[in-house]
N, C-alpha and C positions, 0 to 999 in steps of 0.2 A: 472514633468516627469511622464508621464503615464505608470504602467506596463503591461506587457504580460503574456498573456495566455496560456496555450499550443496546439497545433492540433496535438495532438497525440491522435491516436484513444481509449488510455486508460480513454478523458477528456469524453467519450462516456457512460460511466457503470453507471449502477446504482444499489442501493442496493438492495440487495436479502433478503430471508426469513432466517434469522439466528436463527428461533426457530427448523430447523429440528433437530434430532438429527444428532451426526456425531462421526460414528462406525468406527472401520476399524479392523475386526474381522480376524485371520490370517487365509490363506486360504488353503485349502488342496494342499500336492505337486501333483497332478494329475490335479488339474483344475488348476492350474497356468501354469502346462508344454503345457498342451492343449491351454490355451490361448497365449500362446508366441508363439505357429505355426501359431496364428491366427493375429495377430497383425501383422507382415511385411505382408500379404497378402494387409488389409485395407488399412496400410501405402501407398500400391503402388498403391490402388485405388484413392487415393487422403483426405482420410479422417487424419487429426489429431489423434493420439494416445493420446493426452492430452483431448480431447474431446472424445473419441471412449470408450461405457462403459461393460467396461470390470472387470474384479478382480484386486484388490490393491495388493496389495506386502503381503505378508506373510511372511514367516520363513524357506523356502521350500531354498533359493539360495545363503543361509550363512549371517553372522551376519553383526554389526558395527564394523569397526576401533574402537579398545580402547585403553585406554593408557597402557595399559600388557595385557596379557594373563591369563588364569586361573594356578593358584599356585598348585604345587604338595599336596596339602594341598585341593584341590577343589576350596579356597576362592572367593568370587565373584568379578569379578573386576570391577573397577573405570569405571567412568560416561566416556561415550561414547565420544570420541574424534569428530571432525569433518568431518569426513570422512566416506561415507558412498556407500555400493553398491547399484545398481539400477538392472530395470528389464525392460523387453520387449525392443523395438527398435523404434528406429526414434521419440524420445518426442523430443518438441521442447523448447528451452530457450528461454525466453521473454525479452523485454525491458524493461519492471518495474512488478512488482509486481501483474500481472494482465494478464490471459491468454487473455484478446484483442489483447493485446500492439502487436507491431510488432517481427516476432522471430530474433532472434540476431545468433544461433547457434543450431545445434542439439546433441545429444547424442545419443549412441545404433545405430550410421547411418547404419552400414554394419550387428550387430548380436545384440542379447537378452543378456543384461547385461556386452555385453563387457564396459563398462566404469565405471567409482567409482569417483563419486563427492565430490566435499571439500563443505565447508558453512559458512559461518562466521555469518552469523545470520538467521533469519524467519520473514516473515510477516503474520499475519493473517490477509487476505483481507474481510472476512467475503463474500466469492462468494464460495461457494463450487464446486471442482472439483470431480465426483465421478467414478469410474470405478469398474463396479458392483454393491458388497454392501458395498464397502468401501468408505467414500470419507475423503475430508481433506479440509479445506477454508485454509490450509497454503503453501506459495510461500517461497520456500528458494533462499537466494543470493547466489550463486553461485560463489567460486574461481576460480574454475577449473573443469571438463578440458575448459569450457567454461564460461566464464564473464556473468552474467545475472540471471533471477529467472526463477526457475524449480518448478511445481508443487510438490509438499512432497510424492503424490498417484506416483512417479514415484522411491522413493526411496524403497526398499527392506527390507525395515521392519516391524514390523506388528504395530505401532505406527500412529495417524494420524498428531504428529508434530514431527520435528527430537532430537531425547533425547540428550539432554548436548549443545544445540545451544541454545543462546540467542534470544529469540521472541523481536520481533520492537525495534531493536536497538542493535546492534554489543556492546561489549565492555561495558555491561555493564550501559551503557546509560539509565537513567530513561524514560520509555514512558510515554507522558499523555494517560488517561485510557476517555472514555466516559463519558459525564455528562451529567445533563438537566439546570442546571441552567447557568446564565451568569456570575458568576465568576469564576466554572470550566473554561469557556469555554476562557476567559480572561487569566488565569493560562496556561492551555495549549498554548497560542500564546506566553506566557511570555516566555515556556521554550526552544524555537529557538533562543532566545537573545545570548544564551551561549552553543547551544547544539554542537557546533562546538570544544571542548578542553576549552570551556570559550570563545568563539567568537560564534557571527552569524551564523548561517547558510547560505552561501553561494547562488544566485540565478544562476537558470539556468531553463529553460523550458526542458530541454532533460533528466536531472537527477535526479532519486526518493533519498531524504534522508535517513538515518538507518528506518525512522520508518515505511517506505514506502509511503512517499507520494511524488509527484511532488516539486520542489523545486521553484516554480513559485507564482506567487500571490494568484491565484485560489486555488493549491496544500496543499499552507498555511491556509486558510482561513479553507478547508474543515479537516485540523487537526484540526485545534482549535475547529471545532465543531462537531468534532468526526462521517463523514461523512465516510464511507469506500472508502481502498486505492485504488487507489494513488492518489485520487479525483475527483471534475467536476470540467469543465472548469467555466471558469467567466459569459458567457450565461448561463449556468445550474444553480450557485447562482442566477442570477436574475430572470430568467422565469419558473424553477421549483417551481413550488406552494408546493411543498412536504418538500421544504426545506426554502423559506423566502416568506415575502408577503411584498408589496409596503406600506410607511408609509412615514409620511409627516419630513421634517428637525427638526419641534418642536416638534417631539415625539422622537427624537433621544434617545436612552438608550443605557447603555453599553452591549455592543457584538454585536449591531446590524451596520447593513455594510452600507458602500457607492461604489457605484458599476458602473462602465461605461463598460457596455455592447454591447457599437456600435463599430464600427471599424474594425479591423484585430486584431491579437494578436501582435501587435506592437503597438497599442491603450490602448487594453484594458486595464482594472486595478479593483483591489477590495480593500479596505480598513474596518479593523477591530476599529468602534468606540468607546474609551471608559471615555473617558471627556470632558464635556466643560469648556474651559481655563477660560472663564468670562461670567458674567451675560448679556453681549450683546450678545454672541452666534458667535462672533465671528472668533472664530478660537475652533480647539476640538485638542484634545492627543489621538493619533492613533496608532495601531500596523498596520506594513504592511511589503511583504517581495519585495523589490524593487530590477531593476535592477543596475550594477555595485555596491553594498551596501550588498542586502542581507536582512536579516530581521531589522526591524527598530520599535524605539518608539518614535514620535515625532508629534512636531504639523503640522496641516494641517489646510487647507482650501477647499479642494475638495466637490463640492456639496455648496458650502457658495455662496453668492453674489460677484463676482469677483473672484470666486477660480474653477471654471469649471463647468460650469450648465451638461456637458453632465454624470456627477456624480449624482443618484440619492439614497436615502435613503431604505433598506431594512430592513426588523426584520425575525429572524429566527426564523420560526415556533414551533422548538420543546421548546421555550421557553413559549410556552402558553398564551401569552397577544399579 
């Protein structure tokens, strides 16, 4: 069974320069007021407010939700609930974790801060969104009032992630962290087996997981190798030279892919290798995240003689050999 890819214009991105810095200094109440006259103007010119670079949020339009208020005592209160206000008008919410993706909903439609968002977790996508001199790489998920990820530069506080919300993964959820080597990268595909409550992770081409990335084969593969979210598609493993180079079935090592790159995304598929079952080479032990299944550890034959020649063998460059 071949899997799918996605053609969601998220499978499009590619990584950015994550050495800049990233400030989000609070801004004065006078240039903030000025920029919020300024922002429905551009909105109506057709420009994105999540793209349009302007000043970040400051401190100027009132705090977080938290879980009390300050005690007759002064005391300082408890870590910031989920709930938080926003500013200017018309940002748009996205489909995953990635201002390409398609917008799902707006906030701020009619006025400057009429709305106050929920979140139940953050992703850092490693794309920085900046308006002005603040910017922020994190995308929050969205409860309310609309379903979806909102830039963080569009919430009302002088912060560039949101305080007291879990980053890549709601609840607590261990995320795998970046590596260079191939057993990091092994480990991370391991931790989809169960990231689901102790089950799989579920496939689906249209939905990002807690950690932000696509739930599809390609989505999978570019977690395990610490690829920023919400991933490339199964063309972009194969033909991006940035991320794997062609190499022959008898150089197969673990974490490197088998990849069928022709087709539709009804073809496609990528397969993460990490043993050969026997000294004939026969058949290998594979992570992959498959349709109707979900993520998977098992043997295969894809790329073998009789197991589908349109599977050919990759190695991922930031492995160094």
């Amino acid at each position: 069974m071949h899997e799918q890819r996605s053609t969601h214009p998220a499978d499009t991105t590619t990584p950015v320069d994550r050495t800049a810095p990233m400030t989000r200094p609070q801004q004065a109440p006078f240039r903030r007021t000025v920029w919020r006259r300024v922002l429905p103007a551009v909105a109506a010119a057709g420009i994105g407010v999540a793209g349009f670079a302007g000043p970040a949020h400051g401190s100027g339009m009132g705090g977080v939700t938290t879980t009390s208020e300050h005690s007759a005592t002064g005391s300082v209160p408890p870590a910031a609930a989920a709930d938080f206000p926003t500013w200017g008008t018309r940002w748009v919410v996205h489909a995953t974790a990635d201002t390409g993706s398609p917008a799902v909903g707006m906030i701020n439609k009619t006025a400057p801060g009429q709305d106050r968002i929920t979140a139940d977790y953050q992703v850092d996508t490693g794309r920085k969104v900046c308006e002005g001199s603040s910017c922020s790489t994190s995308m929050a998920h969205l409860t309310g009032p609309v379903s979806g990820f909102l830039s963080v530069v569009a919430v009302d506080i002088p912060q560039d992630r949101l305080p007291g919300v879990p980053v890549q993964g709601g609840g607590g959820q261990p995320q795998p962290q970046p590596g260079g080597s191939r057993e990091e990268m092994l480990q991370r595909a391991a931790t989809w087996l169960t990231a689901n409550n102790g089950a799989q992770v579920p496939y689906s081409q249209a939905k990002v997981w807690k950690d932000g990335y696509r739930q599809d084969c390609s989505g999978y593969v570019s977690m395990a190798l610490g690829l920023p979210t919400p991933g490339t598609n199964t063309v972009g493993l194969a033909t991006d030279r940035g991320i794997t180079r062609p190499v022959t079935p008898a150089e197969l090592k673990p974490g490197d892919l088998l990849i069928d790159a022709s087709g539709d995304n009804n073809t496609r598929h990528v397969v993460i290798f990490e043993k050969w079952n026997n000294d004939a080479h026969s058949s290998y032990t594979a992570y992959e995240q498959r349709g109707d299944h979900g993520t998977d550890h098992r043997t295969l034959t894809y790329g073998l003689p009789g197991g589908g020649a349109e599977f050919k063998p990759y190695r991922p460059v930031k492995f160094g050999d």
